[in-house]
C-alpha positions in Angstrom: -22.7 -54.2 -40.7 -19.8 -54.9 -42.7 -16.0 -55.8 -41.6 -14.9 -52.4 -42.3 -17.1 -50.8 -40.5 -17.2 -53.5 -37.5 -13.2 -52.9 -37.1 -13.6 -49.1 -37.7 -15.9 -49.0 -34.5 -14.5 -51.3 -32.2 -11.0 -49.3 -33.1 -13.0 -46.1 -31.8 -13.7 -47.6 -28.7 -10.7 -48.8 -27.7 -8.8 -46.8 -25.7 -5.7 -43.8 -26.6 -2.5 -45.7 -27.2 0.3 -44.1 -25.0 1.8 -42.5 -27.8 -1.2 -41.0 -28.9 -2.1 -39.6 -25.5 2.0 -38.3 -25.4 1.5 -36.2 -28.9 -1.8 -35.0 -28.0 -0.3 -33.5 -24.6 2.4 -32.3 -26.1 0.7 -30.7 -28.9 -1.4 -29.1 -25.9 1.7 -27.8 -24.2 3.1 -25.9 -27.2 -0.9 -24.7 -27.8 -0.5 -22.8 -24.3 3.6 -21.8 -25.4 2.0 -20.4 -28.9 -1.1 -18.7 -27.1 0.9 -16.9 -24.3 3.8 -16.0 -26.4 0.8 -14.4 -29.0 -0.4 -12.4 -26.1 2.9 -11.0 -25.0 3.4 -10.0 -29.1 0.1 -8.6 -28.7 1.3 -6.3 -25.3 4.8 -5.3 -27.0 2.7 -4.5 -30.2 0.3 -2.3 -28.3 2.9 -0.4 -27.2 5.1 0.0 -30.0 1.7 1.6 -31.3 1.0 3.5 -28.2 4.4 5.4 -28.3 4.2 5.7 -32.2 0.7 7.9 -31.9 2.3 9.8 -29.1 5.5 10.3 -31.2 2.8 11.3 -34.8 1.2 13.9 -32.1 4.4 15.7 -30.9 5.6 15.6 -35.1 2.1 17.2 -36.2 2.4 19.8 -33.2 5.8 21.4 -33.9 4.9 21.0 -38.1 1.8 23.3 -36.9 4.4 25.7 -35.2 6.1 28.4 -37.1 7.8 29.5 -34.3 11.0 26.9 -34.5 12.8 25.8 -31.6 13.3 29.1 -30.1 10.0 29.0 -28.4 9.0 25.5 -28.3 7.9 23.9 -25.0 8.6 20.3 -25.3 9.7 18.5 -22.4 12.8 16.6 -22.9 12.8 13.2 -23.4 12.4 10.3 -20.3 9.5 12.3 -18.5 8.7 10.9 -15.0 5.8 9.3 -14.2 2.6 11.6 -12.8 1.5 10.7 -9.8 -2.4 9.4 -10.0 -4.6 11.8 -9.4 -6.0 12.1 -5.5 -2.2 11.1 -4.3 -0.7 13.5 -1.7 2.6 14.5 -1.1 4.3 13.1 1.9 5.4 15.1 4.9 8.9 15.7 4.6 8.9 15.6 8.5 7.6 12.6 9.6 7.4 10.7 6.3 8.0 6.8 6.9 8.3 4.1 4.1 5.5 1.5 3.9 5.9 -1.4 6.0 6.3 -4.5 3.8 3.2 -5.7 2.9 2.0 -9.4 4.1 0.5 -11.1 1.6 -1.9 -14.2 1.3 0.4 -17.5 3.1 1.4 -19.6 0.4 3.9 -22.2 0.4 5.6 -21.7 -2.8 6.4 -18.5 -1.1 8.4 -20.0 1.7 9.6 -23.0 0.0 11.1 -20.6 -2.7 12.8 -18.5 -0.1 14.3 -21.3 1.6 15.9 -22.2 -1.4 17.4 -19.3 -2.9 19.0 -18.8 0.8 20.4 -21.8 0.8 21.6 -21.1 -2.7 19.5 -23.1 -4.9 18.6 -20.3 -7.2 17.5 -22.3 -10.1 15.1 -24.3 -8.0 13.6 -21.0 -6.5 13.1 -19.6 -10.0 11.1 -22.8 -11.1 8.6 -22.6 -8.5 8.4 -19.0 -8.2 7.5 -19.0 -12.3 5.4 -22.3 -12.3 3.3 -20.6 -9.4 2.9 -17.6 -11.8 -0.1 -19.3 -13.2 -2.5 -19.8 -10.1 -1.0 -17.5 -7.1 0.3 -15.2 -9.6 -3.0 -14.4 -11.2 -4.3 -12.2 -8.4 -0.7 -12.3 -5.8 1.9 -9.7 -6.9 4.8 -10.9 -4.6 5.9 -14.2 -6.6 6.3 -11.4 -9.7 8.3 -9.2 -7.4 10.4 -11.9 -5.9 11.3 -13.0 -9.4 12.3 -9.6 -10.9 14.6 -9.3 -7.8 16.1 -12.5 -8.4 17.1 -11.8 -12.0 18.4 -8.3 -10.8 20.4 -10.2 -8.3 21.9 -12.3 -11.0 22.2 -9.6 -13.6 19.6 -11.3 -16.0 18.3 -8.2 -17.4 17.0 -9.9 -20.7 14.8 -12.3 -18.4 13.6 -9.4 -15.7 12.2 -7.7 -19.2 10.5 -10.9 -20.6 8.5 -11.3 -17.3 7.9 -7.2 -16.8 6.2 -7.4 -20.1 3.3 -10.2 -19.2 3.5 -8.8 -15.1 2.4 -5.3 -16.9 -0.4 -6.8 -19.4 -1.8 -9.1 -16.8 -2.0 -6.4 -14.0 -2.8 -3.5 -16.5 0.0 -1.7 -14.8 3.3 -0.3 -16.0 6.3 -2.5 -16.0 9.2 -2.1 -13.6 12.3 -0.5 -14.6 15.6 -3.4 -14.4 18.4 -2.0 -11.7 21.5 -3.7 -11.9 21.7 -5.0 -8.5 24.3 -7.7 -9.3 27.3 -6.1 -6.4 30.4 -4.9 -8.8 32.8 -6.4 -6.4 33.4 -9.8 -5.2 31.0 -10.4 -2.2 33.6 -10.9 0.2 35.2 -7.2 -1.1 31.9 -5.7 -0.8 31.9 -3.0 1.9 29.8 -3.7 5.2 29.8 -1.2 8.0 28.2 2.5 9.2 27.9 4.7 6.1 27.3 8.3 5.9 23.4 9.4 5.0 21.8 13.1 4.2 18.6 13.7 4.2 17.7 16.7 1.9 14.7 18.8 3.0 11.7 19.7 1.1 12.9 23.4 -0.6 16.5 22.9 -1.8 18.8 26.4 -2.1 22.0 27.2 -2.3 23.1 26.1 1.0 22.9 22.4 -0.3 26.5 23.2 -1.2 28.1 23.5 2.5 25.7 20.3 2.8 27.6 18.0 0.5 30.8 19.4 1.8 30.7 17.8 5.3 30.2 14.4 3.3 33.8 15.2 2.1 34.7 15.2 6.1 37.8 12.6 7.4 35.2 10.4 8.9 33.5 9.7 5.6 36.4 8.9 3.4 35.5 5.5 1.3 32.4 4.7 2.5 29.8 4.9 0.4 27.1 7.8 0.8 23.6 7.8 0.8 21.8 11.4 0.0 17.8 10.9 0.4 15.8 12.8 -2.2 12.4 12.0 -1.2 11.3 15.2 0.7 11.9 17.6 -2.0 9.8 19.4 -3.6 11.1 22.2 -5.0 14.7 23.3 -6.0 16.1 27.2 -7.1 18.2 27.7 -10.2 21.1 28.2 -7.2 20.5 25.4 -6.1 20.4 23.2 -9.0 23.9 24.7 -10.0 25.1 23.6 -6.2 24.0 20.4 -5.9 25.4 20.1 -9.8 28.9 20.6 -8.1 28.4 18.6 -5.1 27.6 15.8 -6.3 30.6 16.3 -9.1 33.4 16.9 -6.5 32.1 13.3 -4.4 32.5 11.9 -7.9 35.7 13.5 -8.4 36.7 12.6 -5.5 36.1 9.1 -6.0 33.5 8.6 -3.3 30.4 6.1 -4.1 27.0 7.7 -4.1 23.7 6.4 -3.4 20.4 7.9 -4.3 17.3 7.5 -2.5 13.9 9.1 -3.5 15.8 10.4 -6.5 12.6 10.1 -8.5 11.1 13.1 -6.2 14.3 15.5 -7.3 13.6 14.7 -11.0 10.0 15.2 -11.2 11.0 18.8 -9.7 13.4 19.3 -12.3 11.6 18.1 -15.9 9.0 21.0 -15.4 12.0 23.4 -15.7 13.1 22.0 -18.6 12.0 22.2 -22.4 13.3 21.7 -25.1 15.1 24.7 -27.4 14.6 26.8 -24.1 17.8 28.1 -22.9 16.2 31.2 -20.4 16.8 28.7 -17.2 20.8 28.1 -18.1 22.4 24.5 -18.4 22.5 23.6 -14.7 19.0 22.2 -14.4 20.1 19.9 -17.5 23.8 18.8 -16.1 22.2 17.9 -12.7 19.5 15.6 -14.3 22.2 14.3 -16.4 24.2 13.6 -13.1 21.3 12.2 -11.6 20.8 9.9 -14.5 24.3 8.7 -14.6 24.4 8.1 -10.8 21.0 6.0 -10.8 23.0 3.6 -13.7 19.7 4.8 -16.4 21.6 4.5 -19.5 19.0 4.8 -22.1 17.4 8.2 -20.1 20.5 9.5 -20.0 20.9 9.3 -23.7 17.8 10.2 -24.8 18.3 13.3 -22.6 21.4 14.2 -23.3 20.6 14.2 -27.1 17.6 16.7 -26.0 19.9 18.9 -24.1 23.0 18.9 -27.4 20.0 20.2 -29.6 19.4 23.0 -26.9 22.5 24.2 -26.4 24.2 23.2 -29.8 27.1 21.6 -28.3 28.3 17.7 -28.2 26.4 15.8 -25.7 28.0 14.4 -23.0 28.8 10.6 -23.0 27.5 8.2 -19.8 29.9 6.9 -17.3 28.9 3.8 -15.2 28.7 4.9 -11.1 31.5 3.9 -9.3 31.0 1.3 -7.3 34.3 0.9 -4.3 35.9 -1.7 -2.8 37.1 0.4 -0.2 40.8 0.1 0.8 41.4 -2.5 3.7 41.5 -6.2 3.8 39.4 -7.9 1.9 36.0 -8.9 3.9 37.0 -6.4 6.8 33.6 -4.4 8.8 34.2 -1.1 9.1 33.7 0.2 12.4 30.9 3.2 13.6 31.8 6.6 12.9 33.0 8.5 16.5 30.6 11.3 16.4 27.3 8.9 16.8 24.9 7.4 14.6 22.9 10.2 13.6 21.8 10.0 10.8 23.5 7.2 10.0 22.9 3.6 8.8 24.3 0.0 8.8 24.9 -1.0 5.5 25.0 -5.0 4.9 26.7 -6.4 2.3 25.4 -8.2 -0.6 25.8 -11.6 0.9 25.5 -12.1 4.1 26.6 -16.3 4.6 29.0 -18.4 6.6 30.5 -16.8 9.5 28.8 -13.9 10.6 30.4 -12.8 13.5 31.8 -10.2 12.5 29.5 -8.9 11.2 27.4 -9.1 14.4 29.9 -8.1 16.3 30.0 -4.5 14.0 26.1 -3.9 14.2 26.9 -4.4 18.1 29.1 -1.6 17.8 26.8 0.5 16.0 23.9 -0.2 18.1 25.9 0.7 21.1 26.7 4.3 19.2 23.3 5.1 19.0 22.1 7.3 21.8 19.3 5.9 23.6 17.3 9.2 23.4 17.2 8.6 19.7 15.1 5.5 20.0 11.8 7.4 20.5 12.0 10.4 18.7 9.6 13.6 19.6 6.7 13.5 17.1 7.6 15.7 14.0 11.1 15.3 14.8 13.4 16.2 11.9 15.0 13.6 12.0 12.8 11.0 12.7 12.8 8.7 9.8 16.8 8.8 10.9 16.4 7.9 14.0 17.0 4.1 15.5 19.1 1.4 14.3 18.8 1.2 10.4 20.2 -2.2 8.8 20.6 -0.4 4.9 19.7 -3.8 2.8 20.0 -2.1 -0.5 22.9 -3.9 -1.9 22.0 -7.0 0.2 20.9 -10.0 -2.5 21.0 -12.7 -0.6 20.9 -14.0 2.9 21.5 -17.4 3.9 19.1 -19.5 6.4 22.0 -20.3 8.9 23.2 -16.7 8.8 19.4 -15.2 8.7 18.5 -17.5 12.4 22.1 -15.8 13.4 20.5 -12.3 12.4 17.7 -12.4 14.2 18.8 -13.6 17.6 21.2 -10.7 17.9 18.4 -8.6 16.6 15.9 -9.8 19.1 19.0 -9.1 22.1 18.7 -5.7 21.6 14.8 -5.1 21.1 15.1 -7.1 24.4 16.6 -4.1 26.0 14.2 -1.5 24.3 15.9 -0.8 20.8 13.9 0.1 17.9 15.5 -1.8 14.7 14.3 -1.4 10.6 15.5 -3.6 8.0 15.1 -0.6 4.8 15.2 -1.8 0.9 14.9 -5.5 1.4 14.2 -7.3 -1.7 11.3 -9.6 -1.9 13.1 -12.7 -1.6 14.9 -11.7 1.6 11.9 -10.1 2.8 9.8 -13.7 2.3 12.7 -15.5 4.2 12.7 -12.9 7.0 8.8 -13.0 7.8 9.1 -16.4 7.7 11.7 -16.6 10.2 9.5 -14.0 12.6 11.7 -11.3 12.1 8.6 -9.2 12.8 8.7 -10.1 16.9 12.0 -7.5 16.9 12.5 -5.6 13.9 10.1 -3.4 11.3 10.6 -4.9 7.8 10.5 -2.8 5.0 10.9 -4.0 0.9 11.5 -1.7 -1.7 8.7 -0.8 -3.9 7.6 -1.7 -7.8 
């Protein structure tokens, strides 16, 4: 064996030099960066192609159509989602939303929610994406707990990046970003009993005198909450009503919430088509007001510009929903409404920190203006999904540990004396910190859905 070749083998066998071993890892890393940003070009591409066939069908349709506009049936722009086949329609009587699911214990979980209440949100994010690899490949929640963190923060461009590998991996569509950031400074925010309708499942004319006891003394500058989720069908008349309504809060300079609003609209896109006039503008204006009030810019665009080529006139522009700070000092709990809590719920603010003693003190107050009787409601009740004391956590973002231990010992003093008590719309990161805390021994937990 020559030199050469005597050197060239004992180099072989000697082992990687640091440096070596460093480049190679690193050149492994930004492998898997390069791999997994390919696949997420290869989702986006998908379906930029996916919306261009379906946008080469509708062309090649109305080409085939000598019948212009006049007669067309196109549906305007933004459709809803279907509902998979087999679903069925919820009872609009004793409909309850779906308890918060539990899902498989994992630490990353826990550890994740302990720091984002304690207000170590960039920590929380780390683990929650580096667990995205293992737990996330067959666990939903640390994907959910993620897109409500960046809708907490208002980090819509980051919620989007995630929502496009959530949807590819899980062969699902992605989740639509809500600004959830709160519009006023936390300690601003309103917290107290706020005003909530409950609309039933055929909606007529007589939605009008409805929305006018919202514009009642006791309601002024508290935000309202009309529930959508029981409808099913809606008159012309109606439509035009509820149009107005919801106008004159606006006008008025009340702040509206909707819930179940996706069950209205997916009553009201049927009616509509494009170049089709014969149902009048009402049906239109009332999706457009729904659109606006839900914050859904881009629908409310697209739609609008399907509505101006329908009726030939300018398309109306979009308006951000109001969001009051109602009048008061700053940080001040409202206090119950007289009449009773029917129909009525607690709405938290979005941060609940520090000192919370007031703000126990107020759902105290609340509890005590809800009539026993109401804690057990008849079966098929009307109002049962009303009934009991409701803690709204729709605008809530964040809870810290201290205040969340607080929480749940005056929540577990009054399921002591026989009170039924929901926590409704809690995000996933709340919802993680409040099973892990046992909130379930006194209270039904419920997150919001994706």
């Amino acid at each position: 064996m020559g030199l050469f070749s005597f050197l060239k083998k004992k180099n072989d066998s000697l082992p990687e030099a640091p440096a070596t071993r460093l480049r190679t890892d690193e050149a492994s890393r930004l492998a898997s960066e390069a791999e997994r940003e390919r696949q997420r070009d290869i989702a986006r591409a998908t379906a930029a192609k996916i919306d261009a066939i379906e946008l080469a069908m509708t062309t090649d349709l109305f080409d085939d159509l000598d019948t212009g506009w006049g007669s067309g049936h196109r549906p305007p722009a933004a459709a809803a989602p279907l509902a998979p086949a087999g679903d069925t329609e919820p009872d609009p009587l004793t409909d309850q939303p779906d308890a918060a699911a539990i899902p498989a214990s994992a630490p990353v979980v826990e550890e994740s929610a302990i720091l984002y209440a304690n207000g170590q949100a960039d920590l929380a994010e780390q683990m929650l994406r580096d667990s995205l690899g293992e737990l996330g490949r067959g666990e939903r929640l640390p994907w959910w707990m993620l897109f409500d963190l960046y809708q907490a923060q208002g980090r819509e461009q980051a919620f989007e990046s995630i929502a496009i590998d959530y949807a590819s991996h899980f062969e699902t569509s992605p989740p639509a970003y809500v600004e959830r950031l709160p519009r006023a400074a936390p300690q601003q925010a309103f917290a107290g009993v706020a005003p909530v309708m409950r609309l039933g499942a055929a909606l007529d004319a007589s939605v009008a005198a409805q929305l006018q006891s919202l514009r009642a003394p006791a309601s002024a500058g508290k935000p309202v909450r009309l529930d959508f989720g029981a409808v099913r069908s809606a008159s012309l008349d109606a439509c035009a009503a509820l149009l107005a309504g919801l106008q004159d809060l606006r006008a008025a300079g009340q702040d509206i919430e909707l819930a179940g609003a996706d069950a209205l609209l997916a009553v009201l896109r049927p009616k509509l088509a494009i170049g089709e006039r014969a149902g009048g503008e009402a049906p239109w204006l009332l999706l457009l007001e729904l659109l606006q009030l839900l914050d859904r810019e881009k629908d409310f665009e697209e739609t609008a510009m399907d509505y101006c080529v329908t009726f030939e006139v300018s398309p109306p522009s979009f308006e951000a929903p109001l969001r009051q700070v109602p009048a008061g000092a700053p940080g001040a709990i409202d206090a119950p409404i007289a009449q009773g809590a029917a129909g009525q719920r607690f709405l938290l603010p979005p941060v609940v920190d520090g000192d919370v003693s007031p703000l126990l003190a107020a759902i105290d107050a609340y509890a005590a203006s809800v009539p026993a009787a109401m804690q057990a409601p008849a079966a098929g009740a009307v109002d049962a999904a009303a009934a009991g004391i409701v803690l709204d956590c729709s605008r809530l973002a964040r809870i810290g540990f201290g205040a969340a231990n607080a929480l749940h010992g005056r929540l577990r003093a009054l399921a002591a004396q026989g009170r039924q008590v929901e926590l409704r719309e809690l995000n996933h990161m709340v919802a993680a910190l409040l099973r892990l805390l046992n909130y379930g021994d006194c209270a039904r937990l419920y997150a919001h859905k994706y």
